[in-house]
N, C-alpha and C positions, 0 to 999 in steps of 0.2 A: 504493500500500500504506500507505502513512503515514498518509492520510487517513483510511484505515480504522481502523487502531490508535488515533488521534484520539481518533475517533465511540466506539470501543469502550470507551475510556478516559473518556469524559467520560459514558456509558452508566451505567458503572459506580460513577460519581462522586454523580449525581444519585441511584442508586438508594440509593447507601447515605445520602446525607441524607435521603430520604423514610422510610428504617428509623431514623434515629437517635432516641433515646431525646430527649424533651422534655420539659424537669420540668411536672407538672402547673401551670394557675397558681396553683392553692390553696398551694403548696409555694415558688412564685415569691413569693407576698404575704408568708408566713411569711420567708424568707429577707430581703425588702427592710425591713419591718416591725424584723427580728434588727440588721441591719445600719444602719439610720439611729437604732435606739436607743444602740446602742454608742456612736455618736457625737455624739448626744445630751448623753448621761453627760459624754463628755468636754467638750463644749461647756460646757452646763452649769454643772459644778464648783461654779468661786465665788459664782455665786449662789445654787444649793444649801445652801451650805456657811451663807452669809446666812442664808436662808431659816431650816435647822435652827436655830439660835444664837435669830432672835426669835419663833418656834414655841416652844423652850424655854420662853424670856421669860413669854408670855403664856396656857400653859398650868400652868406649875409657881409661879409667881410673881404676886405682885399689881401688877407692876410693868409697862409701858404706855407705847407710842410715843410720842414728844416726851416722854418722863418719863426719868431715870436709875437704873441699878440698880447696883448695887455690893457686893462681897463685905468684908463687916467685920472683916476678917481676911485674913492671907495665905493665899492658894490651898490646898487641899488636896482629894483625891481626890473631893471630892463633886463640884468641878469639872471636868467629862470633856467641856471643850472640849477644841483642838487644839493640843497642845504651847506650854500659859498659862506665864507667869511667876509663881512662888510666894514669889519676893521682892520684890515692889511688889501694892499695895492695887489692885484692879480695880475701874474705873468703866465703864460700858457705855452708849451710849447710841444708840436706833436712834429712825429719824429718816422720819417722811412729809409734805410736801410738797404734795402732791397739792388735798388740802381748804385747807391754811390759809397756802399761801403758804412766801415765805421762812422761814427758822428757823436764829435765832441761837444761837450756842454758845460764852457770853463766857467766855474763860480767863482766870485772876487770875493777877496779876505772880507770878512766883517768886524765889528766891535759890538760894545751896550749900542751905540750911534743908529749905526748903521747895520743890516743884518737880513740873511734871507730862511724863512723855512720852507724846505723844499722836497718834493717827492719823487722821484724819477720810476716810470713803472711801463711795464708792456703794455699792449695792446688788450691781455685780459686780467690788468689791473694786481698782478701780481708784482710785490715790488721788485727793485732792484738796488736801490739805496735811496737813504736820507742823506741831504743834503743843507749844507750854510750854519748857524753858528750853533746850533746842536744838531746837527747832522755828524755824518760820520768826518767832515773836516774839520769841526771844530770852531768853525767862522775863519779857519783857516783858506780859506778857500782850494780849489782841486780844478784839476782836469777831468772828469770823469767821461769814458769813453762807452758809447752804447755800439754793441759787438753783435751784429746779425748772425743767424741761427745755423749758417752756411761758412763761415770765416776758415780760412785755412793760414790767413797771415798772425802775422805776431806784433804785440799792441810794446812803443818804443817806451822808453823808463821814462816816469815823470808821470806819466798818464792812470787813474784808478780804471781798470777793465773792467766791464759789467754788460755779460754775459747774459744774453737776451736768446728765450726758444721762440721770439716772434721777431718778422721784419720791422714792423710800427711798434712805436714805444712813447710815450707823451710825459711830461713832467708839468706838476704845478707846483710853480714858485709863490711864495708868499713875499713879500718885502714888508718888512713890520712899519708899520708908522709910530712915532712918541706919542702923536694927535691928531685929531683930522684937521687942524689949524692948516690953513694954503700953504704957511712952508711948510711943514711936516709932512703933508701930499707932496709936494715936487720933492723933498729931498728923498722920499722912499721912493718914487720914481724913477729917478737921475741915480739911483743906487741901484736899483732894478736892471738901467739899460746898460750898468757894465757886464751881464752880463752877456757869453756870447755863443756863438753856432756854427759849428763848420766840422765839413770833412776831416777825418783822420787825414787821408788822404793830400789836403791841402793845409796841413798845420804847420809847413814853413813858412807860407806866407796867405793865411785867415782872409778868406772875404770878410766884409760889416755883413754886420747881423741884420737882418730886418727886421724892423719893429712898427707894428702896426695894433693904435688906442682903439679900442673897438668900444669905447664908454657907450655912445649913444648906441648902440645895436642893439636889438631887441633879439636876447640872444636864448632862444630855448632850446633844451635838451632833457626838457623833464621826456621822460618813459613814454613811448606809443604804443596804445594797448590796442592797438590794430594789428591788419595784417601787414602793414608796412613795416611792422616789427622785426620779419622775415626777411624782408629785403636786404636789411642792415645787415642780419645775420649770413644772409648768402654773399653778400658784399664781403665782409671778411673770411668766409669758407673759402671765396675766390684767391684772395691776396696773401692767405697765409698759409704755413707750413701748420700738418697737424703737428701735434702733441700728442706723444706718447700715450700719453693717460685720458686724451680725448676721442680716442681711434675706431671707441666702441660706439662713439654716436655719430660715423661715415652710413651706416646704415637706416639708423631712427634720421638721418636726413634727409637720406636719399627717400624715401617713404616721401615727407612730403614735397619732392621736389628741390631741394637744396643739393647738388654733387657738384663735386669739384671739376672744371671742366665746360661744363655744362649750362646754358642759360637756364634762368631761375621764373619759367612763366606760368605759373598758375592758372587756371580758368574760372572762369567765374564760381560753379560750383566749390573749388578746393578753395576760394578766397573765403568763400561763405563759412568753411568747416575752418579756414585760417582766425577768423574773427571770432568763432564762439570760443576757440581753444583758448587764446592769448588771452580773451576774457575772465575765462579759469581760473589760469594762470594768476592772474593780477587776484583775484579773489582768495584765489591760496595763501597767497604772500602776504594782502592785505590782512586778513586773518592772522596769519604769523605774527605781523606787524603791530596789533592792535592786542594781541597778548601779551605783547612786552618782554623786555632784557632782564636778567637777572640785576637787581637792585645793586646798586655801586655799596650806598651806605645803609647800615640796617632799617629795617622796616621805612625805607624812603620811596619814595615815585621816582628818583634820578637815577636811571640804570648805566648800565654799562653802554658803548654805541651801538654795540653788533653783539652775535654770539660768539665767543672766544675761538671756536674753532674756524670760524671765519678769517677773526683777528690770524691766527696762527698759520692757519694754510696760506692764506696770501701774503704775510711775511715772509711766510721759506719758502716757497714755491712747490707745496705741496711737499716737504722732504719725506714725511711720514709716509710709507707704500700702505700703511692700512687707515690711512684718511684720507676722504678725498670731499670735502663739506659742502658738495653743490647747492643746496638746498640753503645752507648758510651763508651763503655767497652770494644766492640769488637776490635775498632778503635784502642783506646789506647793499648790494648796487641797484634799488627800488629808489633809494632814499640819500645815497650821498655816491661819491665818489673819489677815489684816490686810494691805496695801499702805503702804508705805513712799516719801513722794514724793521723798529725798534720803536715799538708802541712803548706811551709813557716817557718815553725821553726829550721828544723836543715838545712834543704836543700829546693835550689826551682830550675826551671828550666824553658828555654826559650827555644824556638824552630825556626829558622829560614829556610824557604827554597824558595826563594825569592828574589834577591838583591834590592837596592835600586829605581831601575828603576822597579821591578816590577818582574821580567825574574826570570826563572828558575836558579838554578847555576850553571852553568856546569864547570863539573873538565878539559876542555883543556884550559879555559881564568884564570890569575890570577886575584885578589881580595884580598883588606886590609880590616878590621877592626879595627875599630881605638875604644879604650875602654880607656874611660878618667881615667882621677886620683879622687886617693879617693874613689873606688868603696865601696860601702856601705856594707860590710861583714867584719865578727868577725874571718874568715878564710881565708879564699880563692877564688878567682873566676877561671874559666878553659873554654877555649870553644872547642872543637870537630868538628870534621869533618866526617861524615859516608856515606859510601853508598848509593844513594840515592834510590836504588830498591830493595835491602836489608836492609837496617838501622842498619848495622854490622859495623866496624871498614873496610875501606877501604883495599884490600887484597893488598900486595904486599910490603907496605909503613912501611918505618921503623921507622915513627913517626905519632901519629895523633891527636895528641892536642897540647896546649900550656897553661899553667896554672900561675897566677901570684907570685907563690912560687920557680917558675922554678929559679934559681940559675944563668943563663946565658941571661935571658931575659934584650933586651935593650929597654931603657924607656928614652919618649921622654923630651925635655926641663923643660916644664909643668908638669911634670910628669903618660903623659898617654902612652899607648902600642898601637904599632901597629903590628897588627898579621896580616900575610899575607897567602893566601892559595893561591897554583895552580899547576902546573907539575916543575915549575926549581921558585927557590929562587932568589928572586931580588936581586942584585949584593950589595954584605956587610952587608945581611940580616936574612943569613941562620939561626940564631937562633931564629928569631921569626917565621920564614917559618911552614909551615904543606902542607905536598906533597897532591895531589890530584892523581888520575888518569886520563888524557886526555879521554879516551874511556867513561868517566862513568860522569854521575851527581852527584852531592850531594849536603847533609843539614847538617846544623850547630849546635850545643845544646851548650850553651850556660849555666853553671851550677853557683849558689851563694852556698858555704857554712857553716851559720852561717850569711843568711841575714839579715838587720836590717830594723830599722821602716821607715830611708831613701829609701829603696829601693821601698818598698811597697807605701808608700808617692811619688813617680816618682820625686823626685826630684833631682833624677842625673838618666841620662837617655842614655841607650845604644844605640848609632846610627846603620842603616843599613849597612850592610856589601857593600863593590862599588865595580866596578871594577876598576882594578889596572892597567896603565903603566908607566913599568920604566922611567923615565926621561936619 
């Protein structure tokens, strides 16, 4: 009898998988198609992120690879990079390899005066050194040589080698200013244009550097959560060598159309599955985003910037074979940009978005921060205010930070600061004021630079930001 029940059982079995529903494949290619662009995206990110920033460049600006650009003035909303600094003079400088070889990026000595903080990094944002007076020279300044992925020559004595697995490579300069006072701008500027740009190749005798103010350009590179997102990304599939460790996703590209070689044309339908994916994607990460960093100081709203393994993989260049933190990576180049190869030394940064009560922040309520005395830096500290759905400089606002070098800042008895953010300036306040926009949310960043072993020891500890009413 058993045997029967078996047969009758295993009868039954077969027939209902010959009735089960089988997605068509046309439904199966849409699905695989959906699913390796999501992760794409996230792959992606930082060189994306690249991409946009020298797109900018070379569509809105006159200014051109192995040449520098630079804003003649402190940051303000025309520039809708990713959570920039508004208190230091921005020099920019993107960098190819490919055609003419090595390419040097000579920094000129600094002092307290005069000084640059500076990043030099590939094309996917992984560093390669810091740079200027807590950089690895010291404010000593350096020749530092960026070496394409190919080189078989040998870099002459005098010169720092830095050893690059992509042709394009971009650095951003800081030049610090003491104040935003007009001399304090042109003299961190005129300090900015020593430095310079040229071929290995031709460094017996250096062309001038180009240098092109792009202040007035209306300069965006926030994220495209479209499918033009892809474009970027097949744009640098085209011009760069793979990476080792990226080799496994030649296939999840070639899926949707992305191969090396090869033009990158969609049809209307796969634009359609390109738009919902990259949509995902952004919801993923926003998600991620909006759960927060692990808290800098105990039970605080000021996190860390990024997740550590983020920090860490793109300071070594992934030296770890059993880490490879895409997903952390991706996060982090949503919302800022640049590679840091010795975090905590020249620069560090907090992130708040949050108040004290927990709540979101939103730009129609005001808010103080109250930043005691004695902050633990050999420079300066500054905190910001962006966007909170873009993480650009808030549009409109003719101020967006408050920095403790500011020249006009008032400081309380004790000697701490109270920075205020919201839509109107608390009555007698206006100079520590930072406008918000009423319609829009926003976060806070929070920067040290030249923090010291107090800071890292939490032993002077930045409070949450509150809500404010006037008295």
């Amino acid at each position: 009898m058993r045997k029967y029940v078996l047969a009758a059982f295993a009868f039954i079995m077969m027939a209902a998988l010959a009735h089960a529903q089988v997605p068509p494949t046309e439904d199966l290619d849409k699905s695989q198609i959906h699913r390796r662009a999501v992760e794409a995206v996230i792959w992606g990110m930082p060189a994306v992120n690249t991409d946009l920033m020298l797109q900018e460049m070379l569509t809105k600006t006159a200014g051109r690879v192995n040449q520098i650009i630079y804003w003649g003035r402190p940051l303000d909303y025309r520039n809708q990079t990713l959570t920039p600094n508004p208190d230091v003079i921005y020099f920019m400088v993107f960098f190819n390899t490919k055609d003419i070889g090595p390419i040097v990026i000579d920094i000129p000595p600094g002092d307290a005066n005069a000084s640059l903080t500076g990043n030099i990094m590939t094309v996917w944002q992984t560093a390669l050194e810091d740079v200027g007076l807590l950089g690895l020279d010291k404010g000593a300044g350096g020749k530092f040589v960026i070496i394409p992925p190919d080189y078989t020559g040998t870099v002459p004595p005098g010169y720092i080698a830095l050893q690059s697995d992509t042709y394009s490579a971009y650095a951003l300069l800081r030049s610090n200013m003491k104040s935003h006072s007009d001399a304090d701008v042109a003299a961190s500027i005129a300090y900015g244009k020593r430095v310079k740009i040229y071929p290995l190749s031709a460094a017996a005798n250096p062309p001038e550097t180009v240098f092109t103010d792009v202040k007035d350009v209306s300069y965006d590179s926030t994220i495209r959560y479209d499918a033009s997102f892809f474009t970027n990304l097949d744009r640098i599939v085209q011009s760069e060598p793979w990476i080792e460790r990226d080799r496994a996703m030649i296939d999840q590209l070639r899926t949707i159309g992305i191969e090396k070689g090869r033009p990158f044309t969609p049809d209307e339908a796969t634009q359609r599955i390109l738009n919902e994916a990259v949509g995902e994607a952004r919801g993923l990460l926003e998600k991620r985003y909006d759960a927060g960093f692990p808290p800098f100081f105990p039970n605080s709203h000021w996190t860390y910037p990024t997740l550590q393994e983020a920090i860490e993989g793109q300071g070594t260049g992934y030296a770890d074979r059993n880490s490879y933190a895409v997903d952390a990576r991706a996060l982090l180049y949503t919302y800022g940009y640049i590679a840091i190869k010795r975090p905590g030394t020249a620069q560090f940064y907090l992130i708040s978005i949050r108040d004290r009560e927990g709540e979101r922040i939103d730009g129609a309520r005001t808010y103080r921060l109250r930043v005691p005395s004695n902050a633990p830096v050999e420079q300066y500290w500054s905190v910001t205010a962006y966007d909170r759905q873009t993480h650009a400089l808030i549009k409109g606002m003719d101020r967006a930070s408050l920095a403790s070098n500011s020249t006009d800042v008032q400081k309380n008895a004790d000697g701490s600061i109270d920075v205020y953010f919201g839509p109107k300036a608390p009555a007698g306040k206006e100079s520590n004021w930072v406008p918000t926009d009423p319609q829009r949310g926003f976060e806070l960043m929070f920067r040290v630079y030249g923090p010291t072993k107090a800071f890292f020891d939490k032993t002077w500890v930045l409070p949450d930001v509150e809500k404010f009413a006037a008295p």
